[in-house]
N, C-alpha and C positions, 0 to 999 in steps of 0.2 A: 429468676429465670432469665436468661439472652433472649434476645430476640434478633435474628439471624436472616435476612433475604438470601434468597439460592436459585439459582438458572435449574431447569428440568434437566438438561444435558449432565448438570453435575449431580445432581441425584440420580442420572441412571448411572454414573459410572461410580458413583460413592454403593450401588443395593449390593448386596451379598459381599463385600470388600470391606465395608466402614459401616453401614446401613445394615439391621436386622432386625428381626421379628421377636419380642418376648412372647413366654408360654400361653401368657392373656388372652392373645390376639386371634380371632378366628380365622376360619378359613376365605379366602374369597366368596361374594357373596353377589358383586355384579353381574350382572350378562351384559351384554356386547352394545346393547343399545346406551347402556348407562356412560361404557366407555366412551364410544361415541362422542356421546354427549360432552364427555370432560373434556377430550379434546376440540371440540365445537367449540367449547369457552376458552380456552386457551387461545383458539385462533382469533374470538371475535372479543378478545380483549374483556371477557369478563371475570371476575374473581371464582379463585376456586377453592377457598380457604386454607388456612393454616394447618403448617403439620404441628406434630409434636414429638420430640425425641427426648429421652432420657440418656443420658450419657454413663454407662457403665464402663466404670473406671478397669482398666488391664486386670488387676490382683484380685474383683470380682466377678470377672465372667465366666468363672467356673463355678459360681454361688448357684446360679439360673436357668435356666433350661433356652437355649435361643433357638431359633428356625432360619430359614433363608425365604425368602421372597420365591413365588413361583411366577417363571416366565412364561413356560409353554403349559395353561390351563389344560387339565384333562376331564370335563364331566366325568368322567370315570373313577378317575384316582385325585380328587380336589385337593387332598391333605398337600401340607408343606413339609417339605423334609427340613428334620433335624441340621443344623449351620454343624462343620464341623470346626471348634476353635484348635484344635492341636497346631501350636506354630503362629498364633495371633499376639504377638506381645506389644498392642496398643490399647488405645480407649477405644471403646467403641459405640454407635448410637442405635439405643432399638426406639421404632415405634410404638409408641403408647394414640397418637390420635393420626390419622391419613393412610394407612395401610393398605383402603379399598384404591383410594387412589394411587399410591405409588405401584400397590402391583398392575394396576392398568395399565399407567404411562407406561411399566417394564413390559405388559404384553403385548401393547401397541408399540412399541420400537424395535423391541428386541423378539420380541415373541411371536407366537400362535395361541387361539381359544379355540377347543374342541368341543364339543356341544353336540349335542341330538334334537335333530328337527327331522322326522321319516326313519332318516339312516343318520351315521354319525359325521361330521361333517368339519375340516379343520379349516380353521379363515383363518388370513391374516389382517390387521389393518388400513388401509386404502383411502388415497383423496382422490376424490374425481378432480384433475387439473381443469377440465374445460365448462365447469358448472361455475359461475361467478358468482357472490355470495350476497345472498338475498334473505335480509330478515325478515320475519316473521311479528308481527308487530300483534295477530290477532290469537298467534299460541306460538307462547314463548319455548314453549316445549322441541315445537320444527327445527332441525338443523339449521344453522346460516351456510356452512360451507357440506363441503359434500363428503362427508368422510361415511365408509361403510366398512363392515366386515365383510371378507368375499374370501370365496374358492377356489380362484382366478381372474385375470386382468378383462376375459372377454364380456366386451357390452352389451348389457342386457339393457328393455326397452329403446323408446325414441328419441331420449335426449343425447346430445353428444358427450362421448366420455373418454376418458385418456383415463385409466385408474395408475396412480404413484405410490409405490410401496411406501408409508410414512417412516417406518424405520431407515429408508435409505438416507434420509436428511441426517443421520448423526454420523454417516462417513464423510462430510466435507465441514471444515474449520470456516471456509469463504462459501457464503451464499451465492457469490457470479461462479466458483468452481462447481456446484448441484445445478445450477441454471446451464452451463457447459456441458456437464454430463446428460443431461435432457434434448441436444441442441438436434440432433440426428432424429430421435423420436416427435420432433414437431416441425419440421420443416413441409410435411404436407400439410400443414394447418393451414387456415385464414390468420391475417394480420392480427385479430382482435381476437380469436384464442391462443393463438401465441403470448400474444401481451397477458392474457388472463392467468395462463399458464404460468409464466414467468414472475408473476406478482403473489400468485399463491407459493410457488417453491420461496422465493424472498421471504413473505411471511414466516410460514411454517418456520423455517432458519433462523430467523429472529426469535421466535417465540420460542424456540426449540435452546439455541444455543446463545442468544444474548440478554434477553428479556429478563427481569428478575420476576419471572409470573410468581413464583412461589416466595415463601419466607417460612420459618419455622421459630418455635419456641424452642427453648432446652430446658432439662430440669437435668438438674446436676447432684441433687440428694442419692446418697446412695442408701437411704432406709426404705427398704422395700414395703413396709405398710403405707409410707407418705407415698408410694410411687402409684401402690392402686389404688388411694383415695384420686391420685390427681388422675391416673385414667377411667376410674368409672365415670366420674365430672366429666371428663373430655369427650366421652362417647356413652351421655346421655343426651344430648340432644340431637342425633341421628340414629342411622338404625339399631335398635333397643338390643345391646347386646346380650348374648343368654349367660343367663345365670352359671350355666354347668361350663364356658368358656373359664371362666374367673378362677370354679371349684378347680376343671382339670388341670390349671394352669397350676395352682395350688399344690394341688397332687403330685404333679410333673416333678415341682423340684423338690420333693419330700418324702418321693418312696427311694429305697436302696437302694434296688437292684434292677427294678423293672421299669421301662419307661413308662410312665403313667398314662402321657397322651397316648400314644401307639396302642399299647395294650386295649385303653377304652374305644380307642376311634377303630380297630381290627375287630374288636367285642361285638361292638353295636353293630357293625356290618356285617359280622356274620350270623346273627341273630335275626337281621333282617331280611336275611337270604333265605331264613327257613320256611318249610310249607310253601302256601301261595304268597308269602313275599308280607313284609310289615315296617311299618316305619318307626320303629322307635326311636330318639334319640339320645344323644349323652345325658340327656338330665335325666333322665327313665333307668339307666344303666348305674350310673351315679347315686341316684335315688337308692338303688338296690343295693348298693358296697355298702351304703350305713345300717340299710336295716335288715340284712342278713351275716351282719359282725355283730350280732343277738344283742350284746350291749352296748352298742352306741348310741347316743342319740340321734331321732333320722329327719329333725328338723332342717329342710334345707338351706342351711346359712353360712357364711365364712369359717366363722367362731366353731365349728361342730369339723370343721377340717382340719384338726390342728395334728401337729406332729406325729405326736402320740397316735391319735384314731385310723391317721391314715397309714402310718405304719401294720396297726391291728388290720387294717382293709387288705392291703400288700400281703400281709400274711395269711388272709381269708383268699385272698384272688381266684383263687384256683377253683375253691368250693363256689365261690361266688359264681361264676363260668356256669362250675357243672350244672349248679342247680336251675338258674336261670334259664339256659339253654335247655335241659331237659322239660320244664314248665311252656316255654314259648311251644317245644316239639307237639305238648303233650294238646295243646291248645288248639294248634294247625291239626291234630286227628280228629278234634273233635267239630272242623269245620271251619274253623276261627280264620283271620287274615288281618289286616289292616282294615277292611270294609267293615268288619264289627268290633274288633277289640275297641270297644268304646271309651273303656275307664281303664288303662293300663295298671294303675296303682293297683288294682286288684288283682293282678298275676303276684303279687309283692309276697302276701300269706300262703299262697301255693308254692312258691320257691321257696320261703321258710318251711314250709310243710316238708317240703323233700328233699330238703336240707337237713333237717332233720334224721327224719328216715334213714339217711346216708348212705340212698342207693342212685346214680347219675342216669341207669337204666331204666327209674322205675315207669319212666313214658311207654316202654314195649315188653313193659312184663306181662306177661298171662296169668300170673299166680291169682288164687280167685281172689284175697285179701285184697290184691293190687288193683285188681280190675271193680272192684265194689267199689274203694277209694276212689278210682280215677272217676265210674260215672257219678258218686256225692260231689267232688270236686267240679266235674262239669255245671250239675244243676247249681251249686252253689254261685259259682264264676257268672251263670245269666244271670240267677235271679238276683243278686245284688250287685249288676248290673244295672238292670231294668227300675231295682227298687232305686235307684241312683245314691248307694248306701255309701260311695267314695266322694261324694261333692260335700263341700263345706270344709268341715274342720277332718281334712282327712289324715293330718298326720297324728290327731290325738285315737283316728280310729284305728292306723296303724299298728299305735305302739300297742293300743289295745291288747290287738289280733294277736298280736307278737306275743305278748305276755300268757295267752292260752295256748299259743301253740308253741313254747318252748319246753312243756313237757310230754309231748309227744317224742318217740321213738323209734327204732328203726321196723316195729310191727306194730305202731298203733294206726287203728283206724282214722279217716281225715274227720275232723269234731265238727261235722256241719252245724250238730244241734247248736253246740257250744258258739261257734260265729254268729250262727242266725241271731240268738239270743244278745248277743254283745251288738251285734248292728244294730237290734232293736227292728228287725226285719220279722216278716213270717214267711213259712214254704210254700206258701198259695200265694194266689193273686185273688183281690176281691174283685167286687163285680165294677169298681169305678176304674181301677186297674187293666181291665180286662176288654171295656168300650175303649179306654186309648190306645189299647196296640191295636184294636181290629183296625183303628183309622191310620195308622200307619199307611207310607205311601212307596211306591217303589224307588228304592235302594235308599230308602228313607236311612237315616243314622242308626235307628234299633231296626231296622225291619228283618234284614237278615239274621241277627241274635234270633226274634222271637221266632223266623222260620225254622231255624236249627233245633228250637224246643217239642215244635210237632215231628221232629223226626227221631225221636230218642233211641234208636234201633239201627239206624245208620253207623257203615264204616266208612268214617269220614279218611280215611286214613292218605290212601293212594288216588283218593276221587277228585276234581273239580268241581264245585258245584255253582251254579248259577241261579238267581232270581230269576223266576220266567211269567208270562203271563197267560194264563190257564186260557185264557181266549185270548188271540191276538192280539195285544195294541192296536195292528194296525186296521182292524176293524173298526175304532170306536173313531169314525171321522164323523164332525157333525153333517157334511152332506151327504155320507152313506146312511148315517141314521135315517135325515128325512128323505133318504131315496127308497129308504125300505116302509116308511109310509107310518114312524112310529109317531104319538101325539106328544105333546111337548113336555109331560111329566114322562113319558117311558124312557126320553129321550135325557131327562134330568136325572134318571134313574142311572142308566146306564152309563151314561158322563161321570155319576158319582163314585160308580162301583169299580170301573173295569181297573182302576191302580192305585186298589189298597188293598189290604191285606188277602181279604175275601176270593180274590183273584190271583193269588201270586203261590206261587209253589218252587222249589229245590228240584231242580235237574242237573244232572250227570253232564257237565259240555255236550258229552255224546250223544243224550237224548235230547238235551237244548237244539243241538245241531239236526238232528234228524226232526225233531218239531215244527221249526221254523217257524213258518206264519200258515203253516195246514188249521185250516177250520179243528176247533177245537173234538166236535160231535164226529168228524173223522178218523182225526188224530186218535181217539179213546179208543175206537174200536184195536188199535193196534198191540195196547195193552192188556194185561191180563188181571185178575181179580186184585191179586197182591196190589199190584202198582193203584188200582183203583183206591182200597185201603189205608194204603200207605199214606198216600196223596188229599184224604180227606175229600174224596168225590162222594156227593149225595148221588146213590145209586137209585132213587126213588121216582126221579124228574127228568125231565127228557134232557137233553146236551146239547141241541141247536143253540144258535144266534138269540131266534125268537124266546127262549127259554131263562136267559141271562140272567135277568130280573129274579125272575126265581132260583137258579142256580144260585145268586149271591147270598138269598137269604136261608137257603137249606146249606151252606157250608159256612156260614157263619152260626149254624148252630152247632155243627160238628166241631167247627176250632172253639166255639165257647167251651163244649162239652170237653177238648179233650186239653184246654188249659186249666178248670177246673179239676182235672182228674193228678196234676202235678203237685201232688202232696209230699 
């Protein structure tokens, strides 16, 4: 390996020209304070480690999949596009370690970061010239100099501020010619911001364009397994890069015809779009090319991506899509979002199930066959959930699942018996089972799953639903307690009850909305028998405040009674 000192100036004119990205490399990962930061250390002269570039030789940069560097960040659209080489006849260097930094340096010079904070919001880079730099000796974390991301130049609070676009320092070659081009903008100054002024454009300039702040490694091997051993090494001791980066990159340069990243990173996100919105990511999407290509193996490791497999994935793509997307669809009818899909891995047997089947519509068929499946396929997706049937060793429980449901057909029914049994699950819940969901708490991790189970009757389909609390939270203050005169167990009673399970019910936005924080014994009156039913209200006890106590313990018999009844 070289070892190579290098000015920041030459690396931003070396990024997307001589400098790029292999398929490895994630997407940007900082926000604006990090950047900050790097440039913070640049100014006050502290280190900001070593890059690493591999040097892919001219006759091999069409072996690899390359990207370009992004200069104008868009929270919206993070991805980096594709480098185009047509017409590139040199060597060239991608990064394998410093990638979070050089695209900073490129947003902070040359660019913009757009971001959501309220509304969405584009800054550029900025030094405050009239703040003089003051370290921080009791948290090293504090800026020395004043660099911020802004919206524009006008100053905000009471210190004095001149904001300098930092990208402007890479149009002058001569530090006294940036000091010249300022000389108009500070001549209403005091003598001693002036001078303050003038010392930090000097700086910046130096640091910018003569300093060798940086230095870099090269690796010059062109065997590409030695190149991802040396960058897993190089970006394991910062932030833990994902797994499914490495696979896709893998992928990228190994299917045919399709590009691998694009396709998965377009996948995931419009998977995530669906229903009330879900986070999954590329390893979840990934995860599913191996084990809905029925015979791969879906251990997730380097070795299980080889040529061969990912070819057979490339040629599944399509079915993969369908199915997966119809499963995510079918999930969001039944209530589902990001707020309960607890255990992703388990949507994995459902999209095999109706992969199978080989119907992409069967999330909105009505056929009675369809709809019997759909609600087995519900209860099953909670209750091995809940039984936490996908923790541990869950890709041996995968292949399992797989192996029973790969003779199912385009009109078998979903085999819940046959699952239960291989999980080593049963369709109840016993009674120890049964005391820890009641202590669930509001918007606890399962709370939502288990409210969806008392509702087995609901169309989840085009509704909203919301966690609510059947007597107002904002009743249970302790000084309204002891303002209503309760003794210190009624008061320990009512503190313990009012946000767990016992209390929480499934509304409609629309009835959340019109509930508000109305006294619960009023609110009821507004409903009708159904909704009373539905909702698990003990009709037997009064619905005041004073009553609470015992409202908790009469609808704690009715959700015991009616999770028992889930056979």
């Amino acid at each position: 390996m070289e070892y190579i000192p290098i000015r920041i100036s030459d690396i931003i004119r070396q990024v997307n020209r001589d400098i790029y990205l292999p398929a490895i490399q994630r997407e940007l990962v900082w926000g604006t304070d990090r950047i900050e930061r790097l440039f913070d250390s640049i100014m006050a002269d502290f280190p900001i480690g070593s890059f690493l570039f591999w040097l892919l030789e001219q006759e091999n940069k069409n072996e690899w999949p390359v990207y370009e560097f992004i200069r104008d960040f868009d929270g919206e659209s993070p991805h980096n596009p594709p480098a185009n080489m047509a017409g590139i006849t040199k060597d060239i260097k991608l990064v394998l370690d410093g990638q979070q930094r050089i695209t900073s340096l490129l947003i902070g010079l040359r660019g913009k970061y757009r971001y959501f904070y309220y509304r969405w919001r584009e800054a550029r880079l900025y030094l405050n010239l009239l703040k003089p730099p003051v370290p921080n000796d009791d948290n090293p974390e504090e800026l020395t100099y004043g660099f911020a991301f802004r919206e524009n130049t006008k100053p905000n609070g009471e210190e004095p501020q001149l904001w300098y676009l930092v990208g402007r320092i890479l149009d002058f070659e001569d530090a006294e010619d940036a000091k010249s081009d300022m000389k108009s903008s500070l001549e209403d100054l005091s003598e001693d911001q002036r001078e303050n002024a003038n010392k930090l454009i000097g700086r910046l300039h130096n640091r910018i364009h003569t300093a060798l702040v940086g230095n870099y490694y090269q690796e010059n091997s062109q065997d590409y397994d030695k190149v991802l051993q040396v960058f897993v090494r190089a970006n394991s001791a910062g932030q833990p890069l994902e797994y499914s980066d490495l696979l896709l990159a893998t992928a990228t340069a190994k299917w045919e015809t399709l590009d691998a990243r694009k396709e998965i990173h377009d996948f995931t996100d419009s998977i995530n779009e669906l229903g009330n919105g879900y986070s999954f990511g590329k390893d979840f999407v990934l995860k599913g090319c191996l084990y809905l290509s029925e015979n791969l193996p879906i251990q997730y490791k380097v070795k299980n991506f080889t040529k061969a497999n990912l070819r057979t994935i490339e040629g599944n793509w399509d079915k993969i899509k369908e199915s997966v997307s119809a499963t995510v669809r079918l999930i969001s009818r039944f209530g589902f979002s990001s707020k309960n899909v607890v255990a992703p891995l388990a949507l994995l047997p459902i999209a095999f199930y109706i992969m199978k089947r080989g119907n992409s519509s069967f999330d909105t068929s009505s056929k009675a066959e369809d709809a019997d499946a759909q609600v087995a396929i519900r209860k099953w997706f909670i209750f091995s959930t809940l039984k936490n049937a996908f923790g541990g060793s869950s890709d041996t429980t995968l292949t399992r699942l797989r192996e029973l449901l790969k003779t199912c057909g385009p009109t078998s029914p979903f085999p819940a018996d046959l699952l239960y049994k291989s999980l080593g699950i049963e369709q109840k819940l016993d009674e120890a089972e049964i005391d820890r969901i009641l202590e669930y708490g509001y918007q606890g991790r399962y709370t939502k799953l288990v409210l969806s189970l008392l509702y087995p009757d609901r169309d989840w389909k085009d509704a909203v639903f919301h966690e609510d609390h059947i007597f107002p939270k904002s009743e249970f203050q302790l000084r309204a307690l002891k303002k209503r005169g309760y003794n210190e167990a009624k008061i320990q009673a009512y503190m313990s009850n009012f946000n767990i399970l016992t209390n929480l019910q499934l509304l409609t936005d629309s009835e959340n909305l019109s509930k508000n924080a109305t006294p619960f014994d009023k609110w009821i009156q507004t409903r009708d028998a159904a909704f009373i039913k539905r909702h698990l209200i003990p009709d037997s006890i009064k619905l005041d405040f004073d009553s609470f106590d015992e409202f908790s313990k009469a609808r704690r018999i009715l959700i015991v009674e009616s999770l028992k009844a889930l056979t």
